[in-house]
VEXTOR-198014 format. One line per 8 residues: their letters; for each residue y, x, z of C-alpha. Coordinates in steps of 0.5 Angstrom, whole numbers, plus 500, padded with zeros to 3 digits. Each point is the difference from the previous one (the first is absolute). Example, Ala and Ser with C-alpha at 12.3 -4.5 7.8 and 13.67 -1.06 7.14 Angstrom:
% residues 2
as	491/525/516  507/502/498 .
//
This chain:
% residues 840
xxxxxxxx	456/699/418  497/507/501  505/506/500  499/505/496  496/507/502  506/505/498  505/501/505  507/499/495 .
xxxxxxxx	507/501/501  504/494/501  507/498/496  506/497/502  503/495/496  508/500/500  502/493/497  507/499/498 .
xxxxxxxx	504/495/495  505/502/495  504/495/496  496/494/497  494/505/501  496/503/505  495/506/501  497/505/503 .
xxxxxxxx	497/507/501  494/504/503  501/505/504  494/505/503  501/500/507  498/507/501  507/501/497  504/496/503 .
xxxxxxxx	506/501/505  503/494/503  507/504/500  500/502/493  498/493/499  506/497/504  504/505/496  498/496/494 .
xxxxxxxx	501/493/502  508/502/501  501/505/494  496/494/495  499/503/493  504/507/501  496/506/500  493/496/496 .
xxxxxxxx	502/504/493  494/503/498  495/497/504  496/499/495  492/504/499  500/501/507  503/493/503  493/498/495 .
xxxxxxxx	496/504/503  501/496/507  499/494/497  493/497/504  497/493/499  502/496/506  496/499/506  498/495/504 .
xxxxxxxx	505/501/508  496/504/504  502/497/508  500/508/502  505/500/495  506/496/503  498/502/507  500/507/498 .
xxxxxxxx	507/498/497  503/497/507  498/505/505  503/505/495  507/497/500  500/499/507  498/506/502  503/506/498 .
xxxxxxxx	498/506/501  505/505/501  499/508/502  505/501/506  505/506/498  498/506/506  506/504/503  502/506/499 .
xxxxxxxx	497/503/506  494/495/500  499/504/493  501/507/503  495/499/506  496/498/495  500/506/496  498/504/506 .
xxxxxxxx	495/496/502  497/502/492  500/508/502  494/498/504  496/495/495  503/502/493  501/507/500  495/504/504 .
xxxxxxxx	495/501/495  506/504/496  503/503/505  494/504/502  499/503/493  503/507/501  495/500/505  495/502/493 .
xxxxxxxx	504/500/494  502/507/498  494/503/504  496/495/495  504/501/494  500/509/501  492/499/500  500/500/493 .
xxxxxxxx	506/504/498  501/506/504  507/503/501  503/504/495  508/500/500  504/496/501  498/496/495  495/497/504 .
xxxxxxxx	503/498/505  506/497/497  496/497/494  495/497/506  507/497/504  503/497/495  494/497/497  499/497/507 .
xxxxxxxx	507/498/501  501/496/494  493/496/501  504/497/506  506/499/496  496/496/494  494/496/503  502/498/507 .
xxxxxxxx	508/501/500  501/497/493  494/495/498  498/498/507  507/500/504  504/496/493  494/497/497  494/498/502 .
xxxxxxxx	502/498/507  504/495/496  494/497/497  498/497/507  497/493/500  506/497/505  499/505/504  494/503/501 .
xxxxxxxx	496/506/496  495/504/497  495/498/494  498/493/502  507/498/501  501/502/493  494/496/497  503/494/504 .
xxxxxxxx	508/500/497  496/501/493  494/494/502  507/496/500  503/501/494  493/500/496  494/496/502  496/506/500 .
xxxxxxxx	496/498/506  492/500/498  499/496/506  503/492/497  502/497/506  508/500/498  503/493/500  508/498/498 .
xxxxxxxx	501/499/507  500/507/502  506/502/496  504/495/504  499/505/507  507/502/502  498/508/499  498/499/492 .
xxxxxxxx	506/502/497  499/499/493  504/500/494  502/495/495  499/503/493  506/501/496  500/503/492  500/507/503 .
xxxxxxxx	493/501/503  496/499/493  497/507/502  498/498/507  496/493/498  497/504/495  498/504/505  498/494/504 .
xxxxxxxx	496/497/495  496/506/498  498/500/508  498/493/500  497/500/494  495/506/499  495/500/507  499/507/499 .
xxxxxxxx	507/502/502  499/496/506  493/504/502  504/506/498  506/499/503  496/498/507  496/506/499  506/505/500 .
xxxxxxxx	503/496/506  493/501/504  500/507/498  506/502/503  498/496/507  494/505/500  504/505/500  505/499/505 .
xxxxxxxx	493/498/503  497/507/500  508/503/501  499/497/507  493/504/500  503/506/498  507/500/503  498/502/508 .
xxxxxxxx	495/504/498  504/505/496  506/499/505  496/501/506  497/506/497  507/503/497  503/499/508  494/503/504 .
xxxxxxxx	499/506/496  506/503/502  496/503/506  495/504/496  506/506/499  503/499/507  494/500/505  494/505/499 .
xxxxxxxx	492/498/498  504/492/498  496/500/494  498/494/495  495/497/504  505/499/506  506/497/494  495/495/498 .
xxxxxxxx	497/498/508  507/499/502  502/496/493  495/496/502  501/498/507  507/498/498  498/496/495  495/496/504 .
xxxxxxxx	508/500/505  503/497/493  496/494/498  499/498/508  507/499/500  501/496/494  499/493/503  506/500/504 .
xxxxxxxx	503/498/494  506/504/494  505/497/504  498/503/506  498/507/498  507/501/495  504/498/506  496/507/504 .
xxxxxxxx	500/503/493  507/500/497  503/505/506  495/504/498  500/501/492  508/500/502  499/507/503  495/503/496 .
xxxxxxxx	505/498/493  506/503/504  494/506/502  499/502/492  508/499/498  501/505/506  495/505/499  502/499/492 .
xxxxxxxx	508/502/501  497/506/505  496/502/495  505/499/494  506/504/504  495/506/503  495/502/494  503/498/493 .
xxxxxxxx	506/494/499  498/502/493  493/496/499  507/494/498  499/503/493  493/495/499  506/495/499  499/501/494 .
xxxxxxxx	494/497/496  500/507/495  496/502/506  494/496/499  500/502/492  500/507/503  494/497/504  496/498/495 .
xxxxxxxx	502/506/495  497/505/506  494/497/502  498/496/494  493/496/503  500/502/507  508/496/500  496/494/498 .
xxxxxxxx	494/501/504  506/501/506  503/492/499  495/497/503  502/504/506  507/499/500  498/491/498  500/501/507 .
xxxxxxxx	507/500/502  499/492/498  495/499/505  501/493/503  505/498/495  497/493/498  500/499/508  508/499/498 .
xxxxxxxx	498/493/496  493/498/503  503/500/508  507/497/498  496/493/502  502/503/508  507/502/498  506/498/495 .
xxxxxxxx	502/503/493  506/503/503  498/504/506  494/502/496  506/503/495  504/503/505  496/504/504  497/503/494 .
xxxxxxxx	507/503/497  503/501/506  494/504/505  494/501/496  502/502/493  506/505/503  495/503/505  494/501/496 .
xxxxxxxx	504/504/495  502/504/506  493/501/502  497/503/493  507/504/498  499/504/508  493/501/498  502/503/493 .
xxxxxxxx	505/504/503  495/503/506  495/501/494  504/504/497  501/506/505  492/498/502  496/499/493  494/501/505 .
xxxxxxxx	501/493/504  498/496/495  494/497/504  503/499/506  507/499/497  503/493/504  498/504/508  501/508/498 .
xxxxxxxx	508/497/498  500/497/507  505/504/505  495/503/505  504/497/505  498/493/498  493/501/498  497/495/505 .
xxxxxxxx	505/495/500  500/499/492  492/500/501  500/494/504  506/496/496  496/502/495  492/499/501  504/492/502 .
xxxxxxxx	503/500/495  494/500/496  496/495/504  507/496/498  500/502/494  493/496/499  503/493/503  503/499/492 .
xxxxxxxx	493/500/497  496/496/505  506/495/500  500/499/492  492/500/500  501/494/506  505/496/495  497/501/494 .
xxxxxxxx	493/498/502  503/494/504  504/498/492  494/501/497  496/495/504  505/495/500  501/501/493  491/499/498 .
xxxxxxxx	498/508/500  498/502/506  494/497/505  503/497/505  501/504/507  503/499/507  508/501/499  503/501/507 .
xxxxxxxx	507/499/500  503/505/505  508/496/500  503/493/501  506/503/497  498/504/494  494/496/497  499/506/495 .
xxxxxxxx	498/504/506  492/499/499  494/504/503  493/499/496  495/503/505  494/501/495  505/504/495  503/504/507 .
xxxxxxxx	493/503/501  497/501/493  507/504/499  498/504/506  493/502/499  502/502/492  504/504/502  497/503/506 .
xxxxxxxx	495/502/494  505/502/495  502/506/505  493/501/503  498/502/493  506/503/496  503/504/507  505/503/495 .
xxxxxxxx	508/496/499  499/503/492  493/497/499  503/492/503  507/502/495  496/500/494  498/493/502  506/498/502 .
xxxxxxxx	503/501/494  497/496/496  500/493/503  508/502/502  501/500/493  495/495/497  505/495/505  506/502/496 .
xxxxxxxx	497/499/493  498/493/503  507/498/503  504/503/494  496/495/495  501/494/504  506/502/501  502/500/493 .
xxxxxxxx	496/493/499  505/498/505  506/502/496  498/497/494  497/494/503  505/498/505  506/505/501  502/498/491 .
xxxxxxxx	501/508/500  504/503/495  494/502/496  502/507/499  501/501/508  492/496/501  498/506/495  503/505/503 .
xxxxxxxx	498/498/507  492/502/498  501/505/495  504/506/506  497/497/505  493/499/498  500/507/495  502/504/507 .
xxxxxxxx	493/496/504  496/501/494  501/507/499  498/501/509  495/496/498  497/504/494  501/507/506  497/495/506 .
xxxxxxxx	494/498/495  497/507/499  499/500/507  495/495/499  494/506/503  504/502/505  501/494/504  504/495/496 .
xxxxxxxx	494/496/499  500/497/506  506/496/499  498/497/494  493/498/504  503/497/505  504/496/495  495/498/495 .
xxxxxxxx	496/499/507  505/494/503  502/498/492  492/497/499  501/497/507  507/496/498  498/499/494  493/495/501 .
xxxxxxxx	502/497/505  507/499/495  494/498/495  496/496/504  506/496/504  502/498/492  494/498/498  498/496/507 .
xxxxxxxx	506/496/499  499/499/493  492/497/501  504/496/506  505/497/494  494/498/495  496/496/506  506/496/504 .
xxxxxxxx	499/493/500  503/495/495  504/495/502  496/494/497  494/502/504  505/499/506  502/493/498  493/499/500 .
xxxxxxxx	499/502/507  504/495/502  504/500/506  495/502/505  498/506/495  493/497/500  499/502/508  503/497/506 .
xxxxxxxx	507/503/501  501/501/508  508/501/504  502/508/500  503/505/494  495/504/497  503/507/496  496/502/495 .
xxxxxxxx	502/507/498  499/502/493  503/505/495  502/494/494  508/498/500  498/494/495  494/495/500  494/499/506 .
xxxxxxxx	496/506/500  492/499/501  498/502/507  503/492/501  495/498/495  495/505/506  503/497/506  500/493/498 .
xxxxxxxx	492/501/498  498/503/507  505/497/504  499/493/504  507/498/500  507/503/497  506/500/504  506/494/499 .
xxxxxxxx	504/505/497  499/506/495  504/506/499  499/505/495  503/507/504  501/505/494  502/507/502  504/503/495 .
xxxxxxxx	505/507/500  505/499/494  502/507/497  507/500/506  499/504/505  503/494/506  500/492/499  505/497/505 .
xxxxxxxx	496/495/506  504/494/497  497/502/492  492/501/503  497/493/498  500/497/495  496/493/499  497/495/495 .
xxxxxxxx	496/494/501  494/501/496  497/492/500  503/493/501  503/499/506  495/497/504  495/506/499  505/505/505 .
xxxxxxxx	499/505/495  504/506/500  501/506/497  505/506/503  501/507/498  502/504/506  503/506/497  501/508/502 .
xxxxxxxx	504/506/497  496/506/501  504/503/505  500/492/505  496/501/506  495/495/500  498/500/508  502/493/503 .
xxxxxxxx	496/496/505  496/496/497  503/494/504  507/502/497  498/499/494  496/494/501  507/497/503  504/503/493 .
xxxxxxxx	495/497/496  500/493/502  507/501/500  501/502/493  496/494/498  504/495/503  506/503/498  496/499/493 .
xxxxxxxx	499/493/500  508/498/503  501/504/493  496/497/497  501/493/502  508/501/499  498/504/492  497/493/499 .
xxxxxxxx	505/496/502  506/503/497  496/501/493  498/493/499  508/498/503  502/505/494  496/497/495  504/493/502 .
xxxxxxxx	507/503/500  498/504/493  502/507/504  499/506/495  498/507/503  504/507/501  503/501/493  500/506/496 .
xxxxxxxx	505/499/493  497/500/493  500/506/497  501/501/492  493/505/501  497/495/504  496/497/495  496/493/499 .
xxxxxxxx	498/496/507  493/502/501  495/495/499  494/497/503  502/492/501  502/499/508  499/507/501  507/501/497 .
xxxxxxxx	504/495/506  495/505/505  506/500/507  500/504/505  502/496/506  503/505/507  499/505/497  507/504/499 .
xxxxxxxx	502/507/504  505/500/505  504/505/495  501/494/494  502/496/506  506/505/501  502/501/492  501/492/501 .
xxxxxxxx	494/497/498  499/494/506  495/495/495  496/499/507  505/499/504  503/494/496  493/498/499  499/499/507 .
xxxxxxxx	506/497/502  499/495/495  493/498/503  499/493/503  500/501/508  493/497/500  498/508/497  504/504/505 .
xxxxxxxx	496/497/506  493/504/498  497/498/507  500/494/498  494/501/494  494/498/502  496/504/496  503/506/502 .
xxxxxxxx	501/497/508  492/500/498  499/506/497  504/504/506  496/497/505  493/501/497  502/507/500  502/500/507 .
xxxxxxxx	493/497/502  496/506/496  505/505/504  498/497/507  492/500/499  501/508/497  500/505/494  494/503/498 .
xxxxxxxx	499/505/494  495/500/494  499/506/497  495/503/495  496/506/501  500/501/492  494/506/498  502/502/492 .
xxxxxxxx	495/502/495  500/502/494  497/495/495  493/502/497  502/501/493  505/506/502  500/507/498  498/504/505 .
xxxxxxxx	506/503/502  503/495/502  494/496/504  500/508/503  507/499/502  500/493/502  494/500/504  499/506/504 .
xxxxxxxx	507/503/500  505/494/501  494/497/504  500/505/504  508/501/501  500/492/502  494/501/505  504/505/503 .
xxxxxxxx	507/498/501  504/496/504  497/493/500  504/495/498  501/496/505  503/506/504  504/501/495  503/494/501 .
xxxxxxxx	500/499/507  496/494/500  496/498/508  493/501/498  499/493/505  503/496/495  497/503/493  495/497/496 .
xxxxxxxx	496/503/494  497/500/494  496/504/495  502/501/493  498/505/495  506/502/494  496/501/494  504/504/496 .
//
């Protein structure tokens, strides 16, 4: 029977009996959490009060038992994955490590805040001064302190950051996806994490639902996320130069005739020493980094208490916000003009959220509140201070407020400092690429994975290069720190309002946040990123169009080939072969079948996808065993080895038709040996057959001894029994999770021990004795890997646009990426291929 062409969730039935009477129920099983449910076999009706409109809501037809079903299942319960607790110290060190990746780009803001700031407003009084701190002051303690350090980073999708991390916590919750490939069985995966709905979460499933239902809020929500990685994309082009720059121009008021030109030459060279740099890995260049960061952040504090105690203690006075009003009153338009310079003290602050892959949670938190946040302060009120007995050092502000005594050391920390500060941004551009090609909206590049412990530590040498050439661009053409911070603010701020929406769809959606907490969350933060992002916008002319054509550069870029990806996989659906053509074929699929395992690697998680159709045309002989490899990421960032395969006899048992779904996390590293993964392949596929072997016997022993599945009591709201014949006695046989095993449920055990002694000897079948050594034969005459060189095309009657799109521009990023069989690390001795043409 031919499976159908879209890709639906599956179900999981909880059959039970209560008094004379039996029923059941249907649960989505994107909202099921096994522990809950075991919660719920103990506690019986308590707590079903009121389940009523929403319980509905979750009713689904049943479906048929999907065998990755079950074996999802089992792997689950036998595995679980828990984090293990880190040690204090292990934390701390941790912590120090995060001065040299998280916090270099913050950390080297008052190179250039207040010179930027006071090039819009000229100094005065006091006013200024005080207004402009105090302005600075509470910028650090709303965005990075309050939403990033208490919020945000708690929105991590099990440890991991940054904008793709978001839209993969809310892909599990909703299937929002517009790639179709979601199975049941993904939800089984020991790091899912999901909840079992209860009558509280009304206005989460109308969240969800409304997601599911309207496919221009996918699109939508896609776009917001992609938006967002552009910009920390074009954060990682102008993070180093504007860094580089800020360091290298404190020569020009120290040593005579060191003019523009000699800044810009030097930035340069830096650079090119920078980015030359980055293949030795995060974990390396933090290790170096962080002694570094740690002196130049004890340098501001120091410097800032000197200059506090010896120029005017009184700059405390911008502790009140009062000054920012007096601010505003004073200088009127010139004070708004002057937020884009001072959004600049944040700079580097999603960097906390997009490197927290590399770190954890709590060492992120503690090195913040502990050494950045404290020092800063510092740094900006000495800065106040000498200003106010100096109005006329604005533009050399961070160096004229150096003692003259330690002029050359703190230029050296600092010009480190910044060329530290611009390992942030190169490694969150590094991670969000790498999640956006995992996740479908990125070309495939070469990732080189820099750590065998740290797997979140990649270097993309293509990225690394791009990054130093745009930004040797940047610096040869602007050659001034104000012009580049003009452009730096917009994609700053652009990051936030993404994350801040995101964020506030996590609480709703997820968290079940108390819905005035979930207002207010967008509605401070946002207000104060909306009005730095009115300031930053009127700098479009001078500069700040830079950013955004560098995100509406790599945003047309993700999103083709996003597009082009969907409908590839879509055309691949409608073309699969159908079963009873298989059946037709007969054993020998038409053509002779020779000993050896042929891989035939495709996108289709159901059904035989068409390029078989192509191999069985132009080949003059098939392989003894097929297996159709798909490799699919699951919006997780990791999948333990243990829950990778999963596997499903496509034909009757004489075909040695498989299908295997090896699945990945965006942060798993794909790099095994092609033999390694030969072995752990046809070792999954043995342990497949034992299973399925000791599946069939005990289901058929328990149909004998008339024994009922795992049991869920009767609700009074659970209504009528669904129809639909035998449907309705559809069981589940193994597939249990070890947590019902706990909470007293050993339905499986009894049944085993019941079984006649004949079963428990499974060596003894001879069909699977057969099986295992057909498969033992094909492994000794070799692999070989079947893959499809698929060209999509446009359909002739398509608008324009699209075949312009689909043609030219996603051709064009298909030729020119990594190939597919590099990607994969197939051996190019062993592969065979076929042409096929997508017409979509």
């Amino acid at each position: 029977m031919e499976e159908h062409d879209t890709i639906e969730e599956s179900s999981v039935r909880l059959v039970g009996s209560s008094g004379s009477g039996s029923d059941s129920r249907w649960v989505d099983g994107a909202e099921l959490d096994l522990e809950s449910l075991s919660l719920s076999l103990l506690t019986g009706n308590e707590g079903r009060e009121g389940y009523g409109s929403m319980r509905r809501r979750l009713v689904k037809k049943p479906k048929r038992v999907d065998s990755f079903d079950g074996e999802a299942m089992e792997i689950a319960g036998a595995h679980g994955h828990h984090s293990k607790d880190q040690t204090m110290w292990h934390t701390i060190a941790l912590a120090f490590q995060t001065l040299g990746v998280v916090y270099g780009d913050m950390g080297t803001s008052p190179l250039y805040v207040f010179s930027d700031v006071f090039s819009k407003v000229s100094i005065e009084s006091d006013v200024d001064i005080l207004g402009a701190l105090s302005l600075v002051m509470y910028t650090i303690a709303l965005l990075p302190l309050a939403k990033y350090v208490f919020v945000v980073l708690k929105a991590n999708d099990n440890g991991e950051g940054g904008t793709f991390a978001l839209y993969s916590l809310i892909c599990r919750y909703a299937n929002v996806n517009l790639l179709p490939n979601r199975q049941a069985a993904d939800e089984y995966i020991s790091s899912f994490r999901l909840k079992l709905p209860s009558p509280e979460l009304e206005r989460a499933l109308n969240i969800k639902e409304t997601l599911e239902r309207r496919s221009s809020l996918k699109t939508l929500l896609l776009l917001l996320v992609l938006m967002g990685t552009s910009m920390i994309i074009g954060d990682g082009i102008l993070t180093p130069a504007i860094s580089v720059m800020s360091a290298t121009s404190g020569l020009k008021g120290e040593i005579e005739g060191f003019g523009t030109s000699a800044v810009v030459i030097i930035s340069i060279f830096m650079l090119v020493a920078l980015f030359s740099i980055q293949q030795f890995g995060t974990g390396k260049v933090g290790f170096m980094f962080a002694p570094v960061l740690a002196l130049w952040f004890f340098s501001l504090g120091s410097i800032g208490i000197y200059n506090l105690v010896k120029h005017d203690i009184t700059v405390l006075r911008a502790f009140n916000p009062a000054y920012i009003y007096f601010f505003f009153k004073k200088n009127s338009k010139d004070a708004w003009s002057a937020l884009g310079g001072c959004v600049l003290c944040i700079t580097g602050a999603e960097a906390m959220f997009a490197d927290l892959g590399h770190f954890s949670v709590r060492a992120i938190q503690i090195a913040f509140t502990c050494m950045v946040f404290p020092c800063l302060l510092l740094a900006y009120m000495g800065q106040a201070a000498y200003l106010m007995k100096h109005p006329d050092s604005a533009e050399r502000i961070f160096y004229d407020s150096v003692p003259d005594t330690l002029f050359w050391p703190v230029f050296v920390i600092a010009t480190l400092a910044a060329m530290i500060a611009s390992q942030a941004m190169i490694s969150a551009t590094f991670s969000c690429v790498k999640q956006s090609m995992a996740l479908g909206c990125f070309p495939r590049l070469k990732i080189i994975h820099t750590s065998r412990r740290q797997m979140g530590q990649i270097y993309i040498p293509v990225m690394n290069w791009f990054l130093m050439i745009m930004c040797i661009l940047v610096v040869a053409i602007f050659q001034s720190t104000t012009d580049i911070a003009n452009a730096y603010g917009i994609a700053e701020v652009g990051v936030m309002i993404v994350s801040t929406t995101l964020v506030t769809l996590v609480m709703l959606l997820i968290w079940q946040t108390n819905l005035f907490l979930a207002v207010c969350f967008p509605l401070v933060f946002g207000s104060v990123e909306l009005i730095y992002l009115s300031a930053v916008l009127s700098k479009i002319k001078e500069g700040g169009w830079l950013p955004l054509a560098f995100a509406a550069c790599f945003l047309s870029v993700m999103y083709t080939w996003n597009y082009g990806s969907v409908l590839k996989y879509q055309s691949e659906v409608r073309g699969k072969i159908s079963m009873d053509l298989m059946h037709e074929l007969g054993l020998t699929l038409g053509t002779v079948r020779v000993p050896g395992i042929g891989l035939l690697y495709n996108e289709l998680v159901q059904g035989i996808p068409s390029s078989f159709g192509q191999f069985l045309l132009g080949l003059p002989a098939i392989h003894s065993t097929i297996v159709f490899v798909c490799i699919k990421y699951v919006p997780v960032p990791v999948v333990p080895k243990e829950e990778r395969f999963l596997f499903r006899r496509l034909c009757p048992k004489d075909y040695h038709m498989f299908r295997c779904v090896a699945r990945y996390g965006y942060k798993d590293v794909r790099k095994e040996d092609h033999r390694a993964f030969e072995q752990l392949l046809a070792e999954s596929l043995e342990k497949f057959l034992r299973k399925e072997a000791l599946d069939l016997a005990l289901e058929g022993s328990m149909n004998e001894l008339d024994f009922d599945s795992v049991s869920l009591p009767r609700s009074r709201n659970s209504g009528p029994p669904p129809a639909g014949g035998g449907n309705g006695d559809l069981r589940i046989p193994l597939m249990h999770d070890q947590r019902l095993e706990e909470a007293g449920t050993s339905t499986s055990e009894e049944a085993a021990s019941a079984l006649p002694s004949g079963l428990m000897s499974l060596d003894e079948d001879p069909s699977l004795e057969y099986e295992l050594s057909a498969l033992r034969e094909a492994m000794d005459s070799g692999f070989t890997y079947m893959l499809a060189h698929g060209e999509v095309r446009a359909k002739k009657n398509s608008f324009f646009f699209k075949k312009l799109v689909i043609n030219y521009f996603y051709g064009f990023l298909r030729r020119n990426c990594r190939a597919g069989a590099a990607n994969m690390r197939v051996p190019h001795m062993n592969i065979i291929r076929v042409g096929m043409t997508y017409m979509v």
